[in-house]
N, C-alpha and C positions, 0 to 999 in steps of 0.2 A: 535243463532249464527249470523244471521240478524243483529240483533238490535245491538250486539258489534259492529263488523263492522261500520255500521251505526253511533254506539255512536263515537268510533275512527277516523274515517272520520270528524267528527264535533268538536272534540276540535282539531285536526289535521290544520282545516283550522281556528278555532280560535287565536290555536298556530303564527300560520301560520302571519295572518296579524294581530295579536299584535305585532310581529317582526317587520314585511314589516312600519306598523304605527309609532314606535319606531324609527327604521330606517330612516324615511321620515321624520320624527320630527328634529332627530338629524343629519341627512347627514351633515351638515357645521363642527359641533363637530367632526362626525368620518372622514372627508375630510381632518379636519385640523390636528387631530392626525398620520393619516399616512402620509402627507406631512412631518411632525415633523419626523417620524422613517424615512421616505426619506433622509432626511437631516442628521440625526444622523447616518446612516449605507452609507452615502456617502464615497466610498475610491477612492485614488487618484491613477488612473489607472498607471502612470509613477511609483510609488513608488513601487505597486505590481508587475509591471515586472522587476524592477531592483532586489525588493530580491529576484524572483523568479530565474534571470540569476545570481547572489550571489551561491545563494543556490545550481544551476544547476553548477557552475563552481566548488562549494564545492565538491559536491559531485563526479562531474567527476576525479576533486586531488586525492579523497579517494578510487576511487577507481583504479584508474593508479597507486598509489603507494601500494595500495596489490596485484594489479596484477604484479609489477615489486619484490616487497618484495617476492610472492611463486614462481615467473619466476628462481631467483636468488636461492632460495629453492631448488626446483627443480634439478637443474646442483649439488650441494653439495649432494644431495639422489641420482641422479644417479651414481654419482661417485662411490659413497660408496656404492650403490647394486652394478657396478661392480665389484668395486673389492670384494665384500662378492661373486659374481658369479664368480670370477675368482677362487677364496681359492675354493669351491664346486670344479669346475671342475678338478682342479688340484688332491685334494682327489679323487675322482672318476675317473683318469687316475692312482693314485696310485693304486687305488683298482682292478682299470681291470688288471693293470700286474699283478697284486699280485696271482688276477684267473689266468692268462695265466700261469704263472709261476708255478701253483699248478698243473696243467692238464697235 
């Protein structure tokens, strides 16, 4: 059990600074490659906040006009359950005289 250990430790740090030497060799090469992704994922901060306030203004439209679209919904469904709970109540005053009237 030892000696794994031991052997894993050792190609570990072979691993290890064949990288770190790799690395040290080419730093200019991978210095200039991410400079390069630097440049190419550069975005132009005024243009992000404009479509962000676009997008945020869309959005608040979409949603002010379905809140005014079930607002307006709304007043039409209550109407119309009143008067379905008017028609109820009215049956239900005929049907109590009807008991009073049987008693």
């Amino acid at each position: 059990m030892e000696r794994n250990n031991t052997i894993g430790l050792v190609l570990g740090a072979i691993l290890g600074g064949a990288a770190t030497y790799y690395a040290y060799k080419h730093k200019d090469d991978i210095i200039g490659k991410i400079n390069e992704l630097e440049e190419n994922l550069h975005f132009d901060h005024h243009e992000l906040i404009n479509d962000a306030k676009e997008k945020l203004d869309s959005l608040t439209h979409s949603v002010q006009s379905t809140i005014e679209r079930f607002k307006g919904h709304e007043e039409v469904n209550k109407a119309d359950e009143i008067a379905s709970m008017m028609e109820e109540l009215a049956a239900l005053r005929a049907e109590v005289k009807a008991l009073k009237a049987g008693n």
